[in-house]
DSSP file (Angstrom, degrees, kcal/mol; ACC not computed):
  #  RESIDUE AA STRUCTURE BP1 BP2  ACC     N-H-->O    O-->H-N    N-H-->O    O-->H-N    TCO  KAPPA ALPHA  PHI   PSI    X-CA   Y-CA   Z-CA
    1    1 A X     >        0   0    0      0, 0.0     4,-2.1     0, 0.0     5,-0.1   0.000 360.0 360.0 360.0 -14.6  -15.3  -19.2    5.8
    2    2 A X  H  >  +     0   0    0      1,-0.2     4,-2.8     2,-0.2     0, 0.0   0.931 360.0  51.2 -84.0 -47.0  -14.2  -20.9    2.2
    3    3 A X  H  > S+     0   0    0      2,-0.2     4,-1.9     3,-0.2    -1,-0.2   0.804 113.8  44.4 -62.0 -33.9  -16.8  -17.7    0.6
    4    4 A X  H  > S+     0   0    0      2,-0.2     4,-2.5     3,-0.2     5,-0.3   0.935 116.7  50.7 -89.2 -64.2  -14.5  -14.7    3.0
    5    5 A X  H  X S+     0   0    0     -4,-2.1     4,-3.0     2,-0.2     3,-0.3   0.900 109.2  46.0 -15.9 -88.2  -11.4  -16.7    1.7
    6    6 A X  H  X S+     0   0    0     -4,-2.8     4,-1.3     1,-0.3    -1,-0.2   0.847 116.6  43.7 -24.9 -70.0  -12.4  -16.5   -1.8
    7    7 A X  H  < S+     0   0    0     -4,-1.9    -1,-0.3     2,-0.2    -2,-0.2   0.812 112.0  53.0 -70.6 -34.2  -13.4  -12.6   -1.7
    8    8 A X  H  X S+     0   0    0     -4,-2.5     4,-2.5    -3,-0.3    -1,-0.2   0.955 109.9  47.5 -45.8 -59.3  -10.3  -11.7    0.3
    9    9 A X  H  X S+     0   0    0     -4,-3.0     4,-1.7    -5,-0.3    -2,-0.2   0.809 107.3  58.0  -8.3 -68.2   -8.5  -13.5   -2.5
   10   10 A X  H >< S+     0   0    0     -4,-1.3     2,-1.7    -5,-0.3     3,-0.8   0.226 112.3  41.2 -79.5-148.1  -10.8  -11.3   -5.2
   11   11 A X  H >> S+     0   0    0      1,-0.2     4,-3.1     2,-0.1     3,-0.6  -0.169 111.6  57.5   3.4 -49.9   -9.4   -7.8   -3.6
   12   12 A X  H 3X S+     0   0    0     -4,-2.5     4,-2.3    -2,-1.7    -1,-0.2   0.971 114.7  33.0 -74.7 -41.2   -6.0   -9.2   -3.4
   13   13 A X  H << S+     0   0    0     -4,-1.7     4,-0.3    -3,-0.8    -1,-0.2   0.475 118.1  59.1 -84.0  20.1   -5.8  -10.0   -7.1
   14   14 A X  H <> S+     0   0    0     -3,-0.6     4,-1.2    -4,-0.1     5,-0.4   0.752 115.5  41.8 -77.2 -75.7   -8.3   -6.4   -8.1
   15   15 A X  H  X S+     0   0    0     -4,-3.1     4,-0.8     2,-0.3    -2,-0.2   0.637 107.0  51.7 -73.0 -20.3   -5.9   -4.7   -6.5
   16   16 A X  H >X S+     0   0    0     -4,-2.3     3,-2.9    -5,-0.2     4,-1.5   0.920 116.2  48.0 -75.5 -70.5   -2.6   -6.4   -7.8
   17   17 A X  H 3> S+     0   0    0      1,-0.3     4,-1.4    -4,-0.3    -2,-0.3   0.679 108.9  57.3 -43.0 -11.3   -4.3   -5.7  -11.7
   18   18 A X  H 3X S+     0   0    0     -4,-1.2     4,-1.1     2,-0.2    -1,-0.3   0.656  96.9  54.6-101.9 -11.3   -4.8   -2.4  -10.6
   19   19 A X  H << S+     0   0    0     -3,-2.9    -2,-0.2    -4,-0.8    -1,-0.1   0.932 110.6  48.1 -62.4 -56.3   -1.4   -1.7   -9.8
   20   20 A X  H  < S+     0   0    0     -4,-1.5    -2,-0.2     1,-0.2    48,-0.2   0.825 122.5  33.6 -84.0 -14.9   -0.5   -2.8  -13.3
   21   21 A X  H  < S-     0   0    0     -4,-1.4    -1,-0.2     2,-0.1    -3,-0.2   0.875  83.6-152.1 -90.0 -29.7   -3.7   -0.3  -15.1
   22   22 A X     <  +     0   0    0     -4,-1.1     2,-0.7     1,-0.3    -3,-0.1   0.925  27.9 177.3  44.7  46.5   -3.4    2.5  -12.5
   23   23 A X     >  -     0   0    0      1,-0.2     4,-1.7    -5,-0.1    -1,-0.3  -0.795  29.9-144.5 -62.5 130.9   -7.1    3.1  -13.3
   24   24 A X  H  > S+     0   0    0     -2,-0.7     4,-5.9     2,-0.2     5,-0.2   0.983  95.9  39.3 -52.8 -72.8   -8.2    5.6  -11.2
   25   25 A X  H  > S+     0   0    0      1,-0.2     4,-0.9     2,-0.2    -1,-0.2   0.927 123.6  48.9 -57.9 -39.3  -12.1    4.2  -10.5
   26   26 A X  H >4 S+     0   0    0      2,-0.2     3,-1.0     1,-0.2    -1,-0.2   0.929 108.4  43.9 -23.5 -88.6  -10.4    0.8  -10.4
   27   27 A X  H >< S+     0   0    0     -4,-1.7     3,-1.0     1,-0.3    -2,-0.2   0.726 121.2  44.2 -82.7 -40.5   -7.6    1.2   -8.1
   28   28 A X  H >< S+     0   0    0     -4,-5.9     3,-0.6    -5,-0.3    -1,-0.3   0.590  96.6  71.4 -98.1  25.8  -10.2    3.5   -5.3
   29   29 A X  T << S+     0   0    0     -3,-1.0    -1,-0.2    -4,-0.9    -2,-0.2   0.508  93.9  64.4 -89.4   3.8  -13.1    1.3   -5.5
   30   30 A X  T <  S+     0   0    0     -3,-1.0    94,-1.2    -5,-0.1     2,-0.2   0.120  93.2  51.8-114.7  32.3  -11.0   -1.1   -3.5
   31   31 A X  B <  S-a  124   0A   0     -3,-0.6    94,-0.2    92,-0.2     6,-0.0  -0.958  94.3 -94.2-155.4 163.9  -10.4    0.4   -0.5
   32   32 A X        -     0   0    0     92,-1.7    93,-0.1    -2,-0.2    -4,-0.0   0.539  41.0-134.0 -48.7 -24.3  -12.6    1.9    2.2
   33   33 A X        +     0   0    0     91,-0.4    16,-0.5     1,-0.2     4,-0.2   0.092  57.5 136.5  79.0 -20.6  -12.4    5.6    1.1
   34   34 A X    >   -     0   0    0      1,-0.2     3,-2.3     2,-0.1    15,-0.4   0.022  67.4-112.4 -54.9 159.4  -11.9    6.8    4.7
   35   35 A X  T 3  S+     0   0    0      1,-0.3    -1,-0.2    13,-0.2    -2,-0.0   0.682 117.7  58.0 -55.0 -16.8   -9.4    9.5    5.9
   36   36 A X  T 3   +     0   0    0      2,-0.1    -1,-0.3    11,-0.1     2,-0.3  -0.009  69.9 130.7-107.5  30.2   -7.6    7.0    7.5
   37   37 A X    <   -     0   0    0     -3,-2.3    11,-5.3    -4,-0.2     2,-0.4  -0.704  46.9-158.2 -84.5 140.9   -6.9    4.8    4.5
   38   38 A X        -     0   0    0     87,-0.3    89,-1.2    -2,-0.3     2,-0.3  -0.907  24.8-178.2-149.2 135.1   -3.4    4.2    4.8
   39   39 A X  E     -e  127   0B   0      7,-0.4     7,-2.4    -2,-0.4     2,-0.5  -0.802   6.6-166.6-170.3 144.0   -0.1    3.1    2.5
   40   40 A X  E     -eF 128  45B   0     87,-1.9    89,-2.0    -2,-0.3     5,-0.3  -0.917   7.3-173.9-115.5 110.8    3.2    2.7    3.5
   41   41 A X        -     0   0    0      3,-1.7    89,-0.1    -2,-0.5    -2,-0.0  -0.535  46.7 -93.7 -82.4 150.8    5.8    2.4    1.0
   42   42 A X  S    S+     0   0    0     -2,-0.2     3,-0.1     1,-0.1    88,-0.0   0.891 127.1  22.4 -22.8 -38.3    9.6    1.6    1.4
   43   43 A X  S    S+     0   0    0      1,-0.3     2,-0.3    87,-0.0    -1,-0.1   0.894 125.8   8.3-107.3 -37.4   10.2    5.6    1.6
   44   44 A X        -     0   0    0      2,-0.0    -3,-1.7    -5,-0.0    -1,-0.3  -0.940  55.7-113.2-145.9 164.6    6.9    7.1    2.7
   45   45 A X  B     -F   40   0B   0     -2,-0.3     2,-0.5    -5,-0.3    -5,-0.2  -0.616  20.5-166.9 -93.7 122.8    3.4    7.2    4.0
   46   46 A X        -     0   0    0     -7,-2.4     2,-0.6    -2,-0.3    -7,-0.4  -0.830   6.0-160.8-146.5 147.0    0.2    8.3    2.4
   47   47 A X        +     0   0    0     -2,-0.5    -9,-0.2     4,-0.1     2,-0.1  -0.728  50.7  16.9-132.6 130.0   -2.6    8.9    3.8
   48   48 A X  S  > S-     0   0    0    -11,-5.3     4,-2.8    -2,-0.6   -13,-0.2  -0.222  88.9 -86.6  95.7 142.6   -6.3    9.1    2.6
   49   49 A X  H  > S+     0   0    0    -16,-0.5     4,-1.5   -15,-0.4    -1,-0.1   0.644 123.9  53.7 -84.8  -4.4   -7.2    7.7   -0.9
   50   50 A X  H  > S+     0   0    0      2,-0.2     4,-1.2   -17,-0.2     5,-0.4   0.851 106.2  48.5 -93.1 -18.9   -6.4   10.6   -2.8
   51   51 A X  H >>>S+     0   0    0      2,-0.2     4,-3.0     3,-0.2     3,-2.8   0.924 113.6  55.7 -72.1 -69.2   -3.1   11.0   -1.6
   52   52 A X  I 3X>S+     0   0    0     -4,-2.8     4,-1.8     1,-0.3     5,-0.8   0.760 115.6  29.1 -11.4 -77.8   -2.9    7.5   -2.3
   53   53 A X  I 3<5S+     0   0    0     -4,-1.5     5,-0.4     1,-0.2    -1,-0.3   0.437 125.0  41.0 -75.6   5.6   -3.8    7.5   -5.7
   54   54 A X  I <<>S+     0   0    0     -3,-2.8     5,-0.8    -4,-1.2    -2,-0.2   0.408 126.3  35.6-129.7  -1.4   -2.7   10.9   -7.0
   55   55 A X  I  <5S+     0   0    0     -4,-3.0     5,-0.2    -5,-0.4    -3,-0.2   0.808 134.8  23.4-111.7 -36.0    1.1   10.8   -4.8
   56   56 A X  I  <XS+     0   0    0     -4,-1.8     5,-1.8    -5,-1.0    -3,-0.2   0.892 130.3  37.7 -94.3 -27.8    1.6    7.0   -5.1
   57   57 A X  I   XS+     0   0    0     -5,-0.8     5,-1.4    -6,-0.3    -3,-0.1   0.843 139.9  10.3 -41.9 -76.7   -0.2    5.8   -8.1
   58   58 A X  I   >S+     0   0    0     -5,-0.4     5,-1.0     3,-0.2    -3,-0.2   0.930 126.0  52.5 -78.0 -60.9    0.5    8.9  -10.1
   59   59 A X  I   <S+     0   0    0     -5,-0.8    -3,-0.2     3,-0.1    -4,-0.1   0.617 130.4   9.1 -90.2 -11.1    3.0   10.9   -8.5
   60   60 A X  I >>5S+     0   0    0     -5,-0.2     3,-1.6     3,-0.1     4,-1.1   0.484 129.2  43.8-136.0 -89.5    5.7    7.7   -8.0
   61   61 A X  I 3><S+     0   0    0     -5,-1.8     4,-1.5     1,-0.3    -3,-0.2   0.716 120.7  36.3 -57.2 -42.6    4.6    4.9   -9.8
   62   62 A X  I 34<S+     0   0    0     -5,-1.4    -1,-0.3     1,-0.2    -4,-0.1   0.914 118.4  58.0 -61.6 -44.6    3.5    6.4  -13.1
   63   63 A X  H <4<S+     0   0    0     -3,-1.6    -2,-0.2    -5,-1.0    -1,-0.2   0.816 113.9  30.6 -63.8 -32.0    6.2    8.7  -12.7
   64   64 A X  H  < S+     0   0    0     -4,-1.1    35,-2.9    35,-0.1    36,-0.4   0.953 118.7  52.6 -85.2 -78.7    8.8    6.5  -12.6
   65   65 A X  E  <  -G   98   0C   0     -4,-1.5    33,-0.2    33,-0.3     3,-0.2  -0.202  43.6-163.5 -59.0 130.5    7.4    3.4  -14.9
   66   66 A X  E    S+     0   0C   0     31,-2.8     2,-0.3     1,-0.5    32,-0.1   0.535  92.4   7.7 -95.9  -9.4    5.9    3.0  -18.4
   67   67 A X  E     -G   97   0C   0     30,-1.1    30,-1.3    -6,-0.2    -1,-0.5  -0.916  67.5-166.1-169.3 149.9    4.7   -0.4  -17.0
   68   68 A X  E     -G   96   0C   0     -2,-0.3    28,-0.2    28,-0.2     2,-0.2  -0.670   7.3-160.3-118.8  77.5    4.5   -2.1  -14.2
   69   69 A X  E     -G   95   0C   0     26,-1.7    26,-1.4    -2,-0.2     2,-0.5  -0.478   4.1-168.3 -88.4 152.7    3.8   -5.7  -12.7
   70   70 A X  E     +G   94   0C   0     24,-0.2     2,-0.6    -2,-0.2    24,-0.2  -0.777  19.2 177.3-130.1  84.8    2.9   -6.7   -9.4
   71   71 A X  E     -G   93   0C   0     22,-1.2    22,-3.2    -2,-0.5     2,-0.2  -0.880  32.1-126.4-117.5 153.8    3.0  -10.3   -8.4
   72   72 A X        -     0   0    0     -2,-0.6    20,-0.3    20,-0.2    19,-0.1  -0.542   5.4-160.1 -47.9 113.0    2.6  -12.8   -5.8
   73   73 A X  S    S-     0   0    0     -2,-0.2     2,-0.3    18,-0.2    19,-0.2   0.624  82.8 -16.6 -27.7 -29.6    5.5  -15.0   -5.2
   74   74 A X  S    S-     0   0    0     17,-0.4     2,-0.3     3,-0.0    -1,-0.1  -0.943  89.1 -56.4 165.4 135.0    2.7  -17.2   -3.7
   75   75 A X        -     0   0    0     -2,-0.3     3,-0.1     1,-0.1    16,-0.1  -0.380  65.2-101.6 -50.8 104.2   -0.8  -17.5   -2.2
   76   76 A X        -     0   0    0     -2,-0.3     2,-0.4     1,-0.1    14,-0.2  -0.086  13.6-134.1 -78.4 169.9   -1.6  -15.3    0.6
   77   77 A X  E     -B   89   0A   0     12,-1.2    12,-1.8    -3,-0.1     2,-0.4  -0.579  30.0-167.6-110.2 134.3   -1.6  -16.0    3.8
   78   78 A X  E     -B   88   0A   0     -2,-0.4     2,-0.4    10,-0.2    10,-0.2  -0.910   7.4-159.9-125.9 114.8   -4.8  -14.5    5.1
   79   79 A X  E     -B   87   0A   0      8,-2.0     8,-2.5    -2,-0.4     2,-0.8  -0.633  11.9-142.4 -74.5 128.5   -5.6  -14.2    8.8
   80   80 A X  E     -     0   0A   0     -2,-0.4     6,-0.2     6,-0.2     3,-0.1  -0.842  15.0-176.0 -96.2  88.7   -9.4  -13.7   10.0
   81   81 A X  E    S-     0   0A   0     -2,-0.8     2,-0.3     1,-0.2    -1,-0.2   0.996  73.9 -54.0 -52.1 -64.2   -9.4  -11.1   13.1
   82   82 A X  E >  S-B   85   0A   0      3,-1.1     3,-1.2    -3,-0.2    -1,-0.2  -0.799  83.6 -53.6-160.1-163.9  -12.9  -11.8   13.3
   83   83 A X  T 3  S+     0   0    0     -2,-0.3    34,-0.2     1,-0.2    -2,-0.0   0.619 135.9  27.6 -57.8 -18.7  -15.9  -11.6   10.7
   84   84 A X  T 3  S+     0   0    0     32,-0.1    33,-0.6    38,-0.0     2,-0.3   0.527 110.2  70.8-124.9  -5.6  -15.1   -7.8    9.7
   85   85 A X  E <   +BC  82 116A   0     -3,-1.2    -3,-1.1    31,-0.2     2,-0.3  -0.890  58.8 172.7-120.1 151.8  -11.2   -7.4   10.3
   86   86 A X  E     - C   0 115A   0     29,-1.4    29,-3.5    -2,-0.3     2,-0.5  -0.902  18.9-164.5-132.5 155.5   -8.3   -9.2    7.9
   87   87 A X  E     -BC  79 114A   0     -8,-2.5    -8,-2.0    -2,-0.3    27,-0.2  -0.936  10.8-164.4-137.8 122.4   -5.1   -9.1    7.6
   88   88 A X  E     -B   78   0A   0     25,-0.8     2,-0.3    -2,-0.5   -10,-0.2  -0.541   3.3-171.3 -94.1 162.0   -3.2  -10.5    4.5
   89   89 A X  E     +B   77   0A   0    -12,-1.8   -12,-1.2    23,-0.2     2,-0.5  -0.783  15.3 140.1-153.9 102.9    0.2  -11.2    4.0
   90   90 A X  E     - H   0 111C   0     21,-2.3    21,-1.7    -2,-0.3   -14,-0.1  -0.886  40.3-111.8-162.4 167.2    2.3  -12.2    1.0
   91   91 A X  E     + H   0 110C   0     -2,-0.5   -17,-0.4    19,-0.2     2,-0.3  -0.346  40.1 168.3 -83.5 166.8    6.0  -11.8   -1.1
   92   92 A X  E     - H   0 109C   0     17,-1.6    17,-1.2   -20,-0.3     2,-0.4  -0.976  22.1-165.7-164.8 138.7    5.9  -10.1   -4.4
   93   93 A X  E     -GH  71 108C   0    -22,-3.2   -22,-1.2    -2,-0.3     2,-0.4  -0.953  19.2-136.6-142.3-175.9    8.4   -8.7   -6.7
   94   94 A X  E     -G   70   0C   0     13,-1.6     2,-0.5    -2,-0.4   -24,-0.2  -0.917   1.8-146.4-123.6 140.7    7.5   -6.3   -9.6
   95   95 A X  E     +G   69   0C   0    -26,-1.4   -26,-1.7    -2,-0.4    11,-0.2  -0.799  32.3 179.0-131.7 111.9    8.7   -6.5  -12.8
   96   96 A X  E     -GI  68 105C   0      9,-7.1     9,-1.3    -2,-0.5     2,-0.3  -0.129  32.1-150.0-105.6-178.7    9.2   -2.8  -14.4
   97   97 A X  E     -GI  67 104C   0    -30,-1.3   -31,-2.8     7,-0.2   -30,-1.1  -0.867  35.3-128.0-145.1 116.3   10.3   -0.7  -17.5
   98   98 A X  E >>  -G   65   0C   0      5,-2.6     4,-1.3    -2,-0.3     3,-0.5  -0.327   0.8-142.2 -54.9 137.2   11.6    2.6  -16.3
   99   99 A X  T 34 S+     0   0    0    -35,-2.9     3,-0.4     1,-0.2   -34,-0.2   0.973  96.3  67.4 -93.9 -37.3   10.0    5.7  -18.2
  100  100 A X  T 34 S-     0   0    0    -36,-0.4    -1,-0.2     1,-0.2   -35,-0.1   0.578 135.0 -20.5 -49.6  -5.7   13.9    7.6  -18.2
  101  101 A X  T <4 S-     0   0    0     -3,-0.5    -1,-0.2     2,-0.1    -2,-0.2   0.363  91.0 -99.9 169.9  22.6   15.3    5.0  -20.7
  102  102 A X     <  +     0   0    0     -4,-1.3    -3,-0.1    -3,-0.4     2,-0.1   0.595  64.8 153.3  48.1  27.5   13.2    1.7  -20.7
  103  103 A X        -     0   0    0      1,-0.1    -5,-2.6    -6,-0.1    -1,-0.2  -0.459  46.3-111.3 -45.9 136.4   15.5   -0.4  -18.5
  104  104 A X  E     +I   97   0C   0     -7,-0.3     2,-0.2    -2,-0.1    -7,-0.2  -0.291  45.3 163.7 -37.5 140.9   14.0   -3.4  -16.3
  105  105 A X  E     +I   96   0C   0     -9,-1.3    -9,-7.1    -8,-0.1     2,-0.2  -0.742   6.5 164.4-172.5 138.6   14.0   -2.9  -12.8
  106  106 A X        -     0   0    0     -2,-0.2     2,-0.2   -11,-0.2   -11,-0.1  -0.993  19.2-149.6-155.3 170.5   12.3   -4.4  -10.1
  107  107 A X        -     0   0    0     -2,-0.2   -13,-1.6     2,-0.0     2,-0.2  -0.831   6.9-165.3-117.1 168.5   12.0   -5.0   -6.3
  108  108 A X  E     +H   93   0C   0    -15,-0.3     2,-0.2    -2,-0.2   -15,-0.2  -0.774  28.0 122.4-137.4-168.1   10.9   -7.6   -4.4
  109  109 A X  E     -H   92   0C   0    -17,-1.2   -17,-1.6    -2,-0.2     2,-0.3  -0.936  61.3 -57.8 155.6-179.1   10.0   -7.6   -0.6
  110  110 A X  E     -HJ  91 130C   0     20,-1.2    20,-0.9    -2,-0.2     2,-0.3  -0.970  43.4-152.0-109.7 128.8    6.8   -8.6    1.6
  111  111 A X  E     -HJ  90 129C   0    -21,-1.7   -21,-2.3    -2,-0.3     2,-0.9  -0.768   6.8-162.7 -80.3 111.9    3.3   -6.9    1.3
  112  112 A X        -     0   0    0     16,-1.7    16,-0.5    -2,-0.3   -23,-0.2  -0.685   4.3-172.4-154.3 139.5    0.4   -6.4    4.0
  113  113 A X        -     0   0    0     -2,-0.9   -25,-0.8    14,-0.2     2,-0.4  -0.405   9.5-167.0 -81.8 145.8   -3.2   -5.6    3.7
  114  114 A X  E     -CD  87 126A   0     12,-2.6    11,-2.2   -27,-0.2    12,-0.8  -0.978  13.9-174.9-114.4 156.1   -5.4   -4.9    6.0
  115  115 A X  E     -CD  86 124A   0    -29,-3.5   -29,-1.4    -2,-0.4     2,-0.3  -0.998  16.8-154.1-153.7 153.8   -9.2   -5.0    5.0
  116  116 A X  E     -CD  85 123A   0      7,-3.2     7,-2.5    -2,-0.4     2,-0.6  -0.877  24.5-125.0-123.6 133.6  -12.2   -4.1    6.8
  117  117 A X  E     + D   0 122A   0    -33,-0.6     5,-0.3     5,-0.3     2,-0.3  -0.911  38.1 177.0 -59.5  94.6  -16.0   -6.1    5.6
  118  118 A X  E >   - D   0 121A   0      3,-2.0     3,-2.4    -2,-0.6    -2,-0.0  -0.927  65.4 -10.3-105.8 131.1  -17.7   -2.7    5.1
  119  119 A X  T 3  S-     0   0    0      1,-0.3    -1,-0.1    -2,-0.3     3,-0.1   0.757 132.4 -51.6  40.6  22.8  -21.9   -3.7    3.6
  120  120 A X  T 3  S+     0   0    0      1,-0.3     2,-0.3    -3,-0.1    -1,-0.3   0.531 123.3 117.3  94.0  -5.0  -20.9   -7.5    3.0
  121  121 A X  E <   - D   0 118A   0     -3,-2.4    -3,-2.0     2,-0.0     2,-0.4  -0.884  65.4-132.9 -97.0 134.6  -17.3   -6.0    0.7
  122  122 A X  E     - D   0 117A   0     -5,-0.3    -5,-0.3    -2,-0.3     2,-0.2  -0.844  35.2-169.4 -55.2 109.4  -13.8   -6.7    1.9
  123  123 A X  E     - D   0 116A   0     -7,-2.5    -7,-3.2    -2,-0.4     2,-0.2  -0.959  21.6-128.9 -88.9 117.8  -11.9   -3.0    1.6
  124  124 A X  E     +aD  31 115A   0    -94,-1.2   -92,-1.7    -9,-0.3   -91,-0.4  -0.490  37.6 156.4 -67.0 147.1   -8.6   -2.2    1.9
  125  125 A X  E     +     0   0A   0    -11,-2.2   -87,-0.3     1,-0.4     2,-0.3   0.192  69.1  41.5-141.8  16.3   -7.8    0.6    4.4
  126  126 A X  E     + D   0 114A   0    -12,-0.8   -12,-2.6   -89,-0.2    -1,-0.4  -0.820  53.1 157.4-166.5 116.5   -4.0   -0.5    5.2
  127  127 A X  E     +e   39   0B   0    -89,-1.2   -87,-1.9    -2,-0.3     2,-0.3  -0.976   6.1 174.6-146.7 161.6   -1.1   -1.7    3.2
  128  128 A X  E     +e   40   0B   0    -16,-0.5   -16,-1.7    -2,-0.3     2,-0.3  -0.984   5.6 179.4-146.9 126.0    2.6   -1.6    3.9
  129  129 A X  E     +J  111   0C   0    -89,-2.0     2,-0.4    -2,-0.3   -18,-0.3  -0.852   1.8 179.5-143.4 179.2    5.0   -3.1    1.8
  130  130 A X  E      J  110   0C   0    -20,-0.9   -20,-1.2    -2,-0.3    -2,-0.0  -0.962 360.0 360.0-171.9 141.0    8.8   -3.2    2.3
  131  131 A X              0   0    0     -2,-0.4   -23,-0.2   -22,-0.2   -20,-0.1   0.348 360.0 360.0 -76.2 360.0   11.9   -4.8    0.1
């Protein structure tokens, strides 16, 4: 279990640095690719990894931000459904520079993954995150 720990771990902290590069190949090798890959933001849903990446990634973070960070308050708390299902859980806040006039801003809130062991990799297919 210490090895499923660990790699759950390595996703959640991929995917937090890939919040802050918004590489493209980065950001979608870390989730499942299905049509039902799923993130829920404070305002809205998008659904399928290109919506993902090219309406939340691109079309609101990038848009908004000239930079972005995304950390954990804290270690997350990871729950084992069973050998193939998890579900993570942990506080965040962001600390931004607005691209309309380079003000700070951030939020802060709770985040949760879900990730599916798809060929021995932990994938996200679910995150939801809320202030």
């Amino acid at each position: 279990m210490g090895t499923t720990i660990q790699e759950i771990n390595s996703v959640v902290n991929r995917y937090i640095h890939a919040i802050h590069t918004q590489n493209e190949a980065e950001f979608k090798s870390l989730w499942c690719g299905a049509d039902t890959d799923t993130m829920i933001s404070v305002t809205n849903v998008y659904q399928g990894i290109e919506k993902i990446y090219t309406d939340f990634i691109i079309g609101a973070i990038q848009k908004a931000y000239t930079d972005i960070k995304l950390i954990a308050d804290e270690p997350p708390e990871i729950h084992l459904l069973d050998n193939q299902t998890a579900i993570v859980i942990f506080k965040y806040h962001t600390e931004c520079i607005k691209r309309e006039d380079g003000s700070t801003f951030g939020i802060s809130g709770m985040e949760t993954q879900v990730m599916k062991c798809i060929d021995g990799q932990w994938k996200l297919c679910h995150i939801h995150y809320s202030m």
